[in-house]
C-alpha positions as a Markdown table, in Angstrom:
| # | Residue | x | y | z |
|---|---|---|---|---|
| 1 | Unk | -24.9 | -51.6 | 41.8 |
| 2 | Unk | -22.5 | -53.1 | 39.2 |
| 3 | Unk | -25.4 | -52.0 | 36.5 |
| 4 | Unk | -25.6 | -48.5 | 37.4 |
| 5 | Unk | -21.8 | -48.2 | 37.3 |
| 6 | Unk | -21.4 | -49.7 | 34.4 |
| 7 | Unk | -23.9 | -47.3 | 32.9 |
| 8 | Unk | -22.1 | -44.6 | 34.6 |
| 9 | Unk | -18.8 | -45.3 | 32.8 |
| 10 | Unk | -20.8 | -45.5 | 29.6 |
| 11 | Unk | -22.3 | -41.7 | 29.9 |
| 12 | Unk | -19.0 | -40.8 | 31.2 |
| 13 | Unk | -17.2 | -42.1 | 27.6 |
| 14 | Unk | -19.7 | -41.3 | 25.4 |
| 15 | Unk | -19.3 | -37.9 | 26.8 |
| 16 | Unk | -15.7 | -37.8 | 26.5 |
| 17 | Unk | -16.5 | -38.8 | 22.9 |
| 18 | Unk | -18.7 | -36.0 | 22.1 |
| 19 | Unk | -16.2 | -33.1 | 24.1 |
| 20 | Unk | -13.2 | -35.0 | 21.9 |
| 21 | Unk | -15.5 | -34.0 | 19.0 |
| 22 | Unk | -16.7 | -30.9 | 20.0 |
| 23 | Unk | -12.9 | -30.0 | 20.1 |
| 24 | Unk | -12.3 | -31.4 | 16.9 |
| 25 | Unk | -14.8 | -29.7 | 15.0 |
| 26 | Unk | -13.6 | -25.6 | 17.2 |
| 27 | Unk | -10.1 | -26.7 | 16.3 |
| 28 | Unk | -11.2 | -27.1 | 12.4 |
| 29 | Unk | -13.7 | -23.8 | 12.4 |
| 30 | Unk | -9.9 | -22.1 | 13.4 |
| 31 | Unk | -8.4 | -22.8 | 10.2 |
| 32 | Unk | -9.8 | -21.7 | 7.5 |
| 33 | Unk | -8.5 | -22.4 | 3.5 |
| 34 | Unk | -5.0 | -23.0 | 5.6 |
| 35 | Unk | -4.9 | -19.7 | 7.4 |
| 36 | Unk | -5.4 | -19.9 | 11.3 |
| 37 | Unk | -7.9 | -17.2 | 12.2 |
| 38 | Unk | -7.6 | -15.6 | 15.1 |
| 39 | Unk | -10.0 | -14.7 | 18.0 |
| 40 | Unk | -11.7 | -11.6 | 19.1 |
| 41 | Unk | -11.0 | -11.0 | 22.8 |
| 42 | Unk | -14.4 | -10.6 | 25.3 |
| 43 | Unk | -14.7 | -7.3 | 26.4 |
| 44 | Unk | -12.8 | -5.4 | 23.8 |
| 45 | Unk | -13.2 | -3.8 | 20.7 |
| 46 | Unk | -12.0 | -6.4 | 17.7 |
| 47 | Unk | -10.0 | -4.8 | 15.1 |
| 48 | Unk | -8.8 | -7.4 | 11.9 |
| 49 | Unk | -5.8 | -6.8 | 9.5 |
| 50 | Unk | -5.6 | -9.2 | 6.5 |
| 51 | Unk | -1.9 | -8.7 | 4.9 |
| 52 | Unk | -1.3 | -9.7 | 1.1 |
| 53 | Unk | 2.5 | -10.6 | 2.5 |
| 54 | Unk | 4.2 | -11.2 | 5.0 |
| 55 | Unk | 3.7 | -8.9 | 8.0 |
| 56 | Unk | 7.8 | -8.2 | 8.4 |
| 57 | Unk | 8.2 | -8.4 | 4.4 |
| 58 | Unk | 10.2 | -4.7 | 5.2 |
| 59 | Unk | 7.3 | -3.1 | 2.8 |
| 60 | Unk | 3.7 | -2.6 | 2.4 |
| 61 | Unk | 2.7 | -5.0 | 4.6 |
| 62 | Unk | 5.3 | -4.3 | 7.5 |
| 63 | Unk | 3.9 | -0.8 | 7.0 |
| 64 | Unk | 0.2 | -2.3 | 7.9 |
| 65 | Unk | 1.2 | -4.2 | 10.7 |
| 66 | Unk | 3.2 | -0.8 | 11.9 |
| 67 | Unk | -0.3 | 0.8 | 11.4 |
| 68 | Unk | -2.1 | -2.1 | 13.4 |
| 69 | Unk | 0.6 | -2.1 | 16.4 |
| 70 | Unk | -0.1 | 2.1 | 16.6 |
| 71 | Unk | -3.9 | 1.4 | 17.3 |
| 72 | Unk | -3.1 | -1.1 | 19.9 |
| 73 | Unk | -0.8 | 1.1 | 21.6 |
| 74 | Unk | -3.0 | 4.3 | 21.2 |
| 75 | Unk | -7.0 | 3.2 | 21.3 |
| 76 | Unk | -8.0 | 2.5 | 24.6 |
| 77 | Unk | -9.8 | -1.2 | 25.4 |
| 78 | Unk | -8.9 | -1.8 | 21.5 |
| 79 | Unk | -8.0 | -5.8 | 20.7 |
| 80 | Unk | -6.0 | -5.9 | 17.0 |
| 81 | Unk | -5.0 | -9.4 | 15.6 |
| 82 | Unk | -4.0 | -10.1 | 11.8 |
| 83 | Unk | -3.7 | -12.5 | 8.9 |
| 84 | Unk | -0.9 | -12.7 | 6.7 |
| 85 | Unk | 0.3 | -14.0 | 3.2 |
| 86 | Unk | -3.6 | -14.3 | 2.0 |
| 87 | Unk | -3.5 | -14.4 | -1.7 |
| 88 | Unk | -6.3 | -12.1 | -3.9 |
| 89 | Unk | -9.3 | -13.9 | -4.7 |
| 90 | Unk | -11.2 | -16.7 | -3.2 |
| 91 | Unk | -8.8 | -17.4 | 0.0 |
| 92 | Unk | -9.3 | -13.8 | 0.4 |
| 93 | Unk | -12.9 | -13.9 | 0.4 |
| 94 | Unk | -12.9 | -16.9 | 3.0 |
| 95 | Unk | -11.1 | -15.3 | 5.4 |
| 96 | Unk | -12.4 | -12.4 | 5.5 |
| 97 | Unk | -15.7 | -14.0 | 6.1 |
| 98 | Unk | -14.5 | -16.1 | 8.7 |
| 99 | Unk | -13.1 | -13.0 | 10.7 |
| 100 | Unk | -16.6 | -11.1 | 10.4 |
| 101 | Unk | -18.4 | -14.4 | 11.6 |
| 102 | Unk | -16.4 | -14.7 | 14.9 |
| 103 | Unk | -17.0 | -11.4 | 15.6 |
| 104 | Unk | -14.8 | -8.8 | 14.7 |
| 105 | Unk | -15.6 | -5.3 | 14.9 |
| 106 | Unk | -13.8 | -3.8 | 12.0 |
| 107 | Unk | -11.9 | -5.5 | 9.7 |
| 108 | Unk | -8.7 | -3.4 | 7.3 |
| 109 | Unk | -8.2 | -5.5 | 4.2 |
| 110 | Unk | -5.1 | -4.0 | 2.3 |
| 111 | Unk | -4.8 | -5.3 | -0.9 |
| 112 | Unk | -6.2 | -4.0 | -4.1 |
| 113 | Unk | -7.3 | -7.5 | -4.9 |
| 114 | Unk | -9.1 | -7.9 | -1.9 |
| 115 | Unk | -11.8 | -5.7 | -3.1 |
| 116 | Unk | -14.2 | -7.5 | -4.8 |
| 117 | Unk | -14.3 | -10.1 | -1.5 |
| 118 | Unk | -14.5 | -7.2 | 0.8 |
| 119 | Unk | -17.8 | -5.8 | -0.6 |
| 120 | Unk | -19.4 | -9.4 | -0.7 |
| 121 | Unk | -18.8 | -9.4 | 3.0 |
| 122 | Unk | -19.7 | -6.4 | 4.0 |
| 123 | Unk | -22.7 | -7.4 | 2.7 |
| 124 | Unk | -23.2 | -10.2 | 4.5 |
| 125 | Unk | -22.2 | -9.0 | 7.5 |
| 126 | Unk | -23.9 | -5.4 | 7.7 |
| 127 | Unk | -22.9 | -4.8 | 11.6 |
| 128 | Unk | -19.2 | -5.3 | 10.7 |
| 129 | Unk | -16.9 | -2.3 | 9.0 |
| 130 | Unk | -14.8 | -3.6 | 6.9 |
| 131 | Unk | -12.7 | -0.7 | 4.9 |
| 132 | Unk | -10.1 | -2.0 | 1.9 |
| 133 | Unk | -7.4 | 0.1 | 1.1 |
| 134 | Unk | -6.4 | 0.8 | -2.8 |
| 135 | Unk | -9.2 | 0.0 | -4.3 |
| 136 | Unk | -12.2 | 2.3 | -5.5 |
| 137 | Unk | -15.4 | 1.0 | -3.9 |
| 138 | Unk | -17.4 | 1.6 | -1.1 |
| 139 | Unk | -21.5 | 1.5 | 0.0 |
| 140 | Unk | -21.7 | 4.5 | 2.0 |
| 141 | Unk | -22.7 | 2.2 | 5.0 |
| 142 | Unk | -20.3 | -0.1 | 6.3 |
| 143 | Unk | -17.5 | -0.8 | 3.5 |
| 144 | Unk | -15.8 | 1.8 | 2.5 |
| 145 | Unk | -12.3 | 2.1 | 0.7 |
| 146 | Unk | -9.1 | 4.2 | 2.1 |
| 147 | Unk | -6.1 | 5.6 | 0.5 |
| 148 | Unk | -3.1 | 7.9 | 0.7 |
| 149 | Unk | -2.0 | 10.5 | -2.1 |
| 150 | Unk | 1.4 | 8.6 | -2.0 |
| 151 | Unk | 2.0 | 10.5 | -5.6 |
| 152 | Unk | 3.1 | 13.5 | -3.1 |
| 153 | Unk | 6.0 | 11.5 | -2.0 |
| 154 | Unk | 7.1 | 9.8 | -5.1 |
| 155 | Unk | 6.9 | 13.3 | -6.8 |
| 156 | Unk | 9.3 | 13.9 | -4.4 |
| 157 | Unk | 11.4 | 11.1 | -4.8 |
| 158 | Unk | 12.1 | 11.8 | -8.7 |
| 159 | Unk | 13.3 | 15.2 | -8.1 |
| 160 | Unk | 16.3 | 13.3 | -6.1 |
| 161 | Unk | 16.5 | 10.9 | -8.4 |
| 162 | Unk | 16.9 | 12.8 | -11.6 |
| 163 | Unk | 19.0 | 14.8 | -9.6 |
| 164 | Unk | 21.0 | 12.4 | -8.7 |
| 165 | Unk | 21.0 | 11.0 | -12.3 |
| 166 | Unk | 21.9 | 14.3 | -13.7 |
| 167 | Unk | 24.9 | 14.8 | -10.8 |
| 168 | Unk | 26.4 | 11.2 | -12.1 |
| 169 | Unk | 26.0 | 11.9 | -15.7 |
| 170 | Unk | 23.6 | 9.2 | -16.6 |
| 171 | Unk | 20.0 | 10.7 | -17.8 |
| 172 | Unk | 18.4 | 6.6 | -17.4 |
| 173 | Unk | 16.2 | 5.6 | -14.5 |
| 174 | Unk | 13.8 | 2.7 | -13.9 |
| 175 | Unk | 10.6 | 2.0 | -12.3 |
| 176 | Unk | 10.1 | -1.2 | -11.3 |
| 177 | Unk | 5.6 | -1.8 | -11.4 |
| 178 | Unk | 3.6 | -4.2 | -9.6 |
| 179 | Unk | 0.4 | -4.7 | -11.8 |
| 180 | Unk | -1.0 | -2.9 | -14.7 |
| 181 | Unk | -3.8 | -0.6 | -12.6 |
| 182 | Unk | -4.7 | 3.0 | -12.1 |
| 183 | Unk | -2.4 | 3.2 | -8.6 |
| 184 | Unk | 0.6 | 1.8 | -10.3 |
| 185 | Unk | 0.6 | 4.3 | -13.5 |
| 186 | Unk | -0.5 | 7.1 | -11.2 |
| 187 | Unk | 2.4 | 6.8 | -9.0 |
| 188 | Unk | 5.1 | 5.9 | -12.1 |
| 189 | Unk | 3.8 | 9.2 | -13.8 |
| 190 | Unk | 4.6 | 11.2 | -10.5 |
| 191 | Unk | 8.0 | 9.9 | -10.2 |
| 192 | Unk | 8.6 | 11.3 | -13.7 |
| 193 | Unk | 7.1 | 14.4 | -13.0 |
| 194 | Unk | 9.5 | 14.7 | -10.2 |
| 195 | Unk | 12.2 | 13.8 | -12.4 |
| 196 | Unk | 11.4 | 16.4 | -15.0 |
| 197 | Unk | 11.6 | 18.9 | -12.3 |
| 198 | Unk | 15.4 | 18.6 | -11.7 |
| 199 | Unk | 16.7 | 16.6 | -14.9 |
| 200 | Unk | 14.6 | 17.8 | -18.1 |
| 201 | Unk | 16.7 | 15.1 | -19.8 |
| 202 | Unk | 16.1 | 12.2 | -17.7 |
| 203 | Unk | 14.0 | 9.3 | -19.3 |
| 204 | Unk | 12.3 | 6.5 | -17.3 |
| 205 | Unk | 12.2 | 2.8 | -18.5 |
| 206 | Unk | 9.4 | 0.3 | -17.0 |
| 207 | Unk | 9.3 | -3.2 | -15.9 |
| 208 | Unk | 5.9 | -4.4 | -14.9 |
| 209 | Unk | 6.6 | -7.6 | -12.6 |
| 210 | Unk | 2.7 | -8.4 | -11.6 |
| 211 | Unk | 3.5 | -9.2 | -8.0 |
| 212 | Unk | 3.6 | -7.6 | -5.1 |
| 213 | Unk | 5.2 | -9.2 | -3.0 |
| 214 | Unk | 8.5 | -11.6 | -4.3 |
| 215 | Unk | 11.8 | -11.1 | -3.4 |
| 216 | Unk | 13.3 | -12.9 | -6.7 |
| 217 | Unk | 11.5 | -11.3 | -8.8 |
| 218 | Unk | 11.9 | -8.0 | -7.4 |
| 219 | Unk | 15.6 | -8.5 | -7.8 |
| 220 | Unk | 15.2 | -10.0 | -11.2 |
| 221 | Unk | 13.5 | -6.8 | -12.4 |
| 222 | Unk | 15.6 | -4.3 | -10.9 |
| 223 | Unk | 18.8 | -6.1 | -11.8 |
| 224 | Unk | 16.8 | -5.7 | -15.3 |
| 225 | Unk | 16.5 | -2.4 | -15.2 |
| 226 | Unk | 20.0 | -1.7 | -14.1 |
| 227 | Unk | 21.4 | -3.7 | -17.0 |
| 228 | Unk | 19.6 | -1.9 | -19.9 |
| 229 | Unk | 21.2 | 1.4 | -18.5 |
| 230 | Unk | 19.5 | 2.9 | -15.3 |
| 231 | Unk | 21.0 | 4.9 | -12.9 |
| 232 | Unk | 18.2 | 5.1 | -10.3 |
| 233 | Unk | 15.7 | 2.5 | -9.9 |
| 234 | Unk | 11.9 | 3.3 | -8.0 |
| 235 | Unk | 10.2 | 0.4 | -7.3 |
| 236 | Unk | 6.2 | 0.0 | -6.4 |
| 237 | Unk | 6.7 | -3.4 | -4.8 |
| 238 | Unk | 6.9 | -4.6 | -1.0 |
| 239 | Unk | 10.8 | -5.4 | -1.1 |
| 240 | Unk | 14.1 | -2.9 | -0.9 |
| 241 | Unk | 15.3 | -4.9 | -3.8 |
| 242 | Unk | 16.5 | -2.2 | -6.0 |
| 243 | Unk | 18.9 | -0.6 | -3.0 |
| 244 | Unk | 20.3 | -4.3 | -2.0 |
| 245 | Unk | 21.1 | -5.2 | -5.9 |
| 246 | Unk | 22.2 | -1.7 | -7.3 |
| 247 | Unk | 25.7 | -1.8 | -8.6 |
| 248 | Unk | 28.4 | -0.1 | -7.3 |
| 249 | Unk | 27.8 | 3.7 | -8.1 |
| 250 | Unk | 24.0 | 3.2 | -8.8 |
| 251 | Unk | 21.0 | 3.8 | -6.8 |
| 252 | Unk | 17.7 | 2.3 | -5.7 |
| 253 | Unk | 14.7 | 3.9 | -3.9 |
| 254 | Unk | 12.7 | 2.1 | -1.9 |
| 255 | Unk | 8.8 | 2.4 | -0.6 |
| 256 | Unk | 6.5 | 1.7 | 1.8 |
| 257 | Unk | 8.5 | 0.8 | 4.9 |
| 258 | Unk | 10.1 | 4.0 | 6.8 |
| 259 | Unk | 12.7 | 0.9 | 8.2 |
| 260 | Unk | 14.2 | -0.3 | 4.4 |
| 261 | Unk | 16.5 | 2.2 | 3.3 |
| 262 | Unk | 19.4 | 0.7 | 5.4 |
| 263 | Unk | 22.5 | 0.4 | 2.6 |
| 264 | Unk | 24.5 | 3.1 | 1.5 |
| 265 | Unk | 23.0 | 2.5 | -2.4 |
| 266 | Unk | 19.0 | 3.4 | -0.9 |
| 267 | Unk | 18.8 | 7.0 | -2.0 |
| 268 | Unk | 15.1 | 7.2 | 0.2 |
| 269 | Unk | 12.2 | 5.3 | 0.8 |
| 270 | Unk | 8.6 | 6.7 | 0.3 |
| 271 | Unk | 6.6 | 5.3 | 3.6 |
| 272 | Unk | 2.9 | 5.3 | 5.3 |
| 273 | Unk | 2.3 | 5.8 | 8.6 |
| 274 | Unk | -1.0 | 3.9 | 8.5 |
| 275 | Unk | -1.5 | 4.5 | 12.3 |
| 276 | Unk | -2.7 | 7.9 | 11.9 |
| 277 | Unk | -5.4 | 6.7 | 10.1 |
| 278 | Unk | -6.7 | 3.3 | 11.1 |
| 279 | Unk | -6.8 | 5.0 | 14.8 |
| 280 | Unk | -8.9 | 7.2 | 13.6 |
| 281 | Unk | -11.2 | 4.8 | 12.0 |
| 282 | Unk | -11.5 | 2.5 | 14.8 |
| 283 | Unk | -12.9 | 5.3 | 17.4 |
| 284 | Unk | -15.5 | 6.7 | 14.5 |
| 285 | Unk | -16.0 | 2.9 | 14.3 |
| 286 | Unk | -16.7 | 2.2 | 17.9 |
| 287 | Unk | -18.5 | 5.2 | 18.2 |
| 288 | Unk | -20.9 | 4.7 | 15.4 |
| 289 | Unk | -20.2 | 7.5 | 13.3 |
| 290 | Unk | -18.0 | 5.9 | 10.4 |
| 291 | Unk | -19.8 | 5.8 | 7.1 |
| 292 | Unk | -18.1 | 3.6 | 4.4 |
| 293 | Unk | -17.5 | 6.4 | 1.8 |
| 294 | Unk | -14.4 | 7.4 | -0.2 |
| 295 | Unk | -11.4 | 8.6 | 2.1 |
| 296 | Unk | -8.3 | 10.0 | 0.3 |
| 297 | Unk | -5.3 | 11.4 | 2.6 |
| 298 | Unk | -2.9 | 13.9 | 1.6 |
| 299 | Unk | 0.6 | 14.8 | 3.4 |
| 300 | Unk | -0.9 | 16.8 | 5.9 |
| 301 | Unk | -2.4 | 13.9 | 7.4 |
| 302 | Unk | 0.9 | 12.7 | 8.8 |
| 303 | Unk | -0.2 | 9.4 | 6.9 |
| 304 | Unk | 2.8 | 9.6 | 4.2 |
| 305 | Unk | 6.4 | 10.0 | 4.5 |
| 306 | Unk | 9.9 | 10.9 | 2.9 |
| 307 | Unk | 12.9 | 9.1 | 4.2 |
| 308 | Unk | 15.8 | 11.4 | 5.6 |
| 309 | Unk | 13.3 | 14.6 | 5.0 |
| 310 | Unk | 11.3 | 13.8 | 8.5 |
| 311 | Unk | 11.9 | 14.7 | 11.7 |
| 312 | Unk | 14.3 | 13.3 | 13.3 |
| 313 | Unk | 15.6 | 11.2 | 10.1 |
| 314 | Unk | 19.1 | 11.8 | 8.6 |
| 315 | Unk | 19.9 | 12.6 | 5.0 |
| 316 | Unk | 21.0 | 9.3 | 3.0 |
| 317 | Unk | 24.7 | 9.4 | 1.7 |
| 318 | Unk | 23.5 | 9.4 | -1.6 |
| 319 | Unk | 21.4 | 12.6 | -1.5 |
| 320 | Unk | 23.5 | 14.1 | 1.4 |
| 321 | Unk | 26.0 | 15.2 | -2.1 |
| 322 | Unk | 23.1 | 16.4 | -4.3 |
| 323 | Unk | 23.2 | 19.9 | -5.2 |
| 324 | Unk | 21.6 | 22.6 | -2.5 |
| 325 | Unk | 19.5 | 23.6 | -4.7 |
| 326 | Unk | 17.8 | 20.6 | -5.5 |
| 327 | Unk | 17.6 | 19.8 | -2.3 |
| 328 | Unk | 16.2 | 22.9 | -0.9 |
| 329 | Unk | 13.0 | 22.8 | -3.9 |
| 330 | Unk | 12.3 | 19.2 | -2.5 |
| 331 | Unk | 12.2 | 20.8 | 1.3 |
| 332 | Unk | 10.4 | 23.8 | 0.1 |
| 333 | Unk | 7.6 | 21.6 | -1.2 |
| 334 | Unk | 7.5 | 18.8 | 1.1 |
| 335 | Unk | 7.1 | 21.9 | 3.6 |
| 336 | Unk | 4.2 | 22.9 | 1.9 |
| 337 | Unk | 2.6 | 19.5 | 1.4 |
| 338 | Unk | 2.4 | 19.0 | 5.4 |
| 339 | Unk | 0.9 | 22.5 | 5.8 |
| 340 | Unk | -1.7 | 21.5 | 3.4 |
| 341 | Unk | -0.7 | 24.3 | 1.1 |
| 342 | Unk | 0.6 | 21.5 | -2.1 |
| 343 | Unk | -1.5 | 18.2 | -2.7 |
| 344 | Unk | -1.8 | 15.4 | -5.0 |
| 345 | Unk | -3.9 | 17.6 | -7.5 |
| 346 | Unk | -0.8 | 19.9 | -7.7 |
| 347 | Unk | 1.1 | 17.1 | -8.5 |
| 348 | Unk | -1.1 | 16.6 | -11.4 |
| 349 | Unk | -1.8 | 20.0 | -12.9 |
| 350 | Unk | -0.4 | 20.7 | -16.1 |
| 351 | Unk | 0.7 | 21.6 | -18.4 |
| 352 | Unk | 1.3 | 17.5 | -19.0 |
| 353 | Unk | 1.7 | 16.0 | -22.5 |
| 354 | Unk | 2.1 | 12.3 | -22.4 |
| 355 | Unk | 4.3 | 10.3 | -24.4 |
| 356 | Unk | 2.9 | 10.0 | -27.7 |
| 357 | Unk | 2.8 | 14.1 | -27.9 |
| 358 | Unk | -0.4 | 14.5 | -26.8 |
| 359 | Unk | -1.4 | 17.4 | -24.3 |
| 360 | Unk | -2.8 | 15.6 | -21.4 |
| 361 | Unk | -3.5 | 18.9 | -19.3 |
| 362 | Unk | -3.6 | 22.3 | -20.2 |
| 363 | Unk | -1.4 | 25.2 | -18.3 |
| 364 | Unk | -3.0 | 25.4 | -14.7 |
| 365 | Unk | -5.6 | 22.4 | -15.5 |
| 366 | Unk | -5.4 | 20.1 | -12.4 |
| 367 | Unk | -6.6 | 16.4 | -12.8 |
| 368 | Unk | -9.7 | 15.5 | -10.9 |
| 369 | Unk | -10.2 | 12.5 | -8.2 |
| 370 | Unk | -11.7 | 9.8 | -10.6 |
| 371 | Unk | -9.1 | 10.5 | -13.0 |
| 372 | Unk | -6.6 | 9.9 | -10.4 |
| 373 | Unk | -7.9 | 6.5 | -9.7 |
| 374 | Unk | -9.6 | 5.0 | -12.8 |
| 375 | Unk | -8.9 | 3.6 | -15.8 |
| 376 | Unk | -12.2 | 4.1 | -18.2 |
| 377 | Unk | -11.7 | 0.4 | -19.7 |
| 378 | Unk | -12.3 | -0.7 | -15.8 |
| 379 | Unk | -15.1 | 1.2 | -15.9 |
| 380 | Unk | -14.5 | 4.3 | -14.6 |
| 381 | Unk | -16.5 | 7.4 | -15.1 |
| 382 | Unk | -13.1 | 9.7 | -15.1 |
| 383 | Unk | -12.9 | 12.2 | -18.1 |
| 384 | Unk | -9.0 | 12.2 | -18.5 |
| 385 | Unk | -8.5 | 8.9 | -16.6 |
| 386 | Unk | -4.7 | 7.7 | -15.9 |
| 387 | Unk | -4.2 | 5.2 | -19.0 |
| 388 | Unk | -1.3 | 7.2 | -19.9 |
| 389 | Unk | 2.5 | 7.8 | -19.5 |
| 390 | Unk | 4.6 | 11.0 | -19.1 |
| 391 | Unk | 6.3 | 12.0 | -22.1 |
| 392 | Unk | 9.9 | 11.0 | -20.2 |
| 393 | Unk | 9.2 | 8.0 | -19.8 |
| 394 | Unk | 9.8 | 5.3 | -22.9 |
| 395 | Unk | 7.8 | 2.5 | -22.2 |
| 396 | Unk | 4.6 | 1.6 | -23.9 |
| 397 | Unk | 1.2 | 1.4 | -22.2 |
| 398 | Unk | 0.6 | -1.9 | -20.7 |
| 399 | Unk | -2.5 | -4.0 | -21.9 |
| 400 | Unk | -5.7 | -4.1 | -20.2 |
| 401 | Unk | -6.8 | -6.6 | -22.1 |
């Protein structure tokens, strides 16, 4: 009797070892390069988010998590979880590999640099759609790439700002940059196009941070910008930093998040409304009609947004005083941009000359999708491409080298 208890106890610990393990090794296949991944939920339909920054960083990624929150609330039987602060590159690539193996349904990675690891698991992992916003590719199956013409609202944006500008008597503005790439020079050159459209006078200086997402250099750039003689500063990074460190009687405009422009000195704020979109996605998704292609949303999408210009949003102080007139033309074509009547390809049509004096587009000539989005020394097939710079604005082209 003794024996057979004694062997009982034995089995008994051994398998207490072998659960202890068991847990051991699940609780190490949850974290994975130092990010906890998070778990699908039985029943439901899975839906990832894999964040570059923080997800209440008050910017891009805020917006994304925004975006996320909007398809919980609004898909039926839809489960939505996320991972935050991932850097571009390797991490990237593990994580996004470890959310396709537990079983995620669709997975949003929204980073430019999470390209490249995006279409090595959508490889992998051919049951799984996994669409990457910013980038440029796709396989026409299950990766596929997603963007906004967010040129319409900065385009907007520079009309208050050189109006603003030209009302305080200083023709200098800044654009603060994230990264030498096709979305970052697209966007700048719209802001000036803007500007042009209320101060022919105004010129633009640039400051390239290569960041998306750090408060203290944020700061440090604008506060850059400010010194050498700007009046208005755009930024194309995740923080409100050029509204929180604009000097008295100078101006910052802000982007991505329709929640930063809260100080007096944010003139507006270009935001997403991701929602729209990613809820869209999901039910094609679950119903098995989403193809991984190219998809490219204008104003009239609801996807894009001016701050103070929307419904239900109040002019900032700043552009409360601008002149009628400047702010009726910005009205008048933000009107027509959310009827569908004035796109990103208006935005672009020329006649452009850059600023070395050449003639970038001829009167009437609009600029075609690949030139929107490549640069030819990354490969890109475009014909006029977007390696150039507006002729208001000083800086030189940065290297690609």
């Amino acid at each position: 009797m003794r024996k057979h208890i004694f062997w009982l106890l034995a089995i008994l610990v051994v398998a207490a070892f072998a659960l202890s393990a068991c847990g051991q090794t699940q609780a190490t296949e949850e974290t994975v390069a130092g990010f906890q991944i998070p778990a699908p939920e039985e029943g439901k339909y899975n839906v990832a988010f894999v964040y570059v920054g923080p997800h209440d960083d008050g910017g891009w990624s805020q917006s994304h998590d925004v975006g996320r929150m909007y398809v919980e609330e609004n898909v039926a039987d839809v489960h939505t979880a996320y991972v935050e602060n991932v850097p571009e590159g390797a991490d990237a690539e593990q994580v996004i590999r470890s959310l396709a193996r537990k079983g995620f349904d669709v997975i949003f990675t929204t980073s430019f640099g999470f390209m490249d690891a995006s279409e090595i698991v959508a490889e992998e992992f051919p049951d799984v759609d996994i669409i990457h916003v910013s980038g440029y590719k796709a396989n026409g199956e299950n990766f596929g790439n997603l963007m906004g013409a967010m040129e319409d609202m900065k385009y907007l944006a520079g009309m208050l700002a050189g109006s603003r500008a030209k009302m305080d008597g200083n023709p200098k503005l800044g654009y603060m940059a994230t990264f030498p790439i096709p979305e970052e020079t697209r966007l700048g050159n719209a802001f000036a196009l803007g500007v042009q459209k209320t101060c022919p006078e105004c010129t633009i200086d640039v400051r390239f941070i290569n960041t998306w997402h750090d408060p203290i250099l944020e700061q440090e750039g604008a506060e850059s910008l400010f010194s050498a003689g700007a009046q208005v500063v755009m930024t194309g990074a995740d923080t409100p930093a050029p509204a929180m460190v604009a000097p008295e009687g100078k101006w910052g405009i802000t982007y991505d998040y329709s929640g930063n422009c809260t100080v007096d000195a944010c003139l507006t704020s270009m935001y997403w409304n991701w929602g729209v979109e990613y809820a869209r996605i999901v039910e094609a998704s679950r119903e098995g009609i989403w193809k991984g292609g190219w998809e490219y949303f204008d104003a009239d999408s609801g996807g894009l947004g001016l701050y103070g210009f929307m419904e239900g949003e109040e002019l900032m102080p700043g552009v409360a005083e601008l002149p009628e007139e400047d702010l009726a033309m910005v009205r008048e074509i933000l009107d027509q941009m959310l009827a569908g009547e004035f796109d990103r390809f208006d935005v672009f049509k020329g006649p452009i000359t850059d600023n070395q004096g050449n003639l970038i587009l001829a009167d009437g000539v609009s600029l075609e999708q690949l030139d929107l989005d490549g640069f030819a020394q990354f490969g890109s097939e475009c014909t006029t491409c977007m390696y150039w710079w507006n002729e208001n604005i000083t800086a030189e082209l940065p290297s690609l080298d």
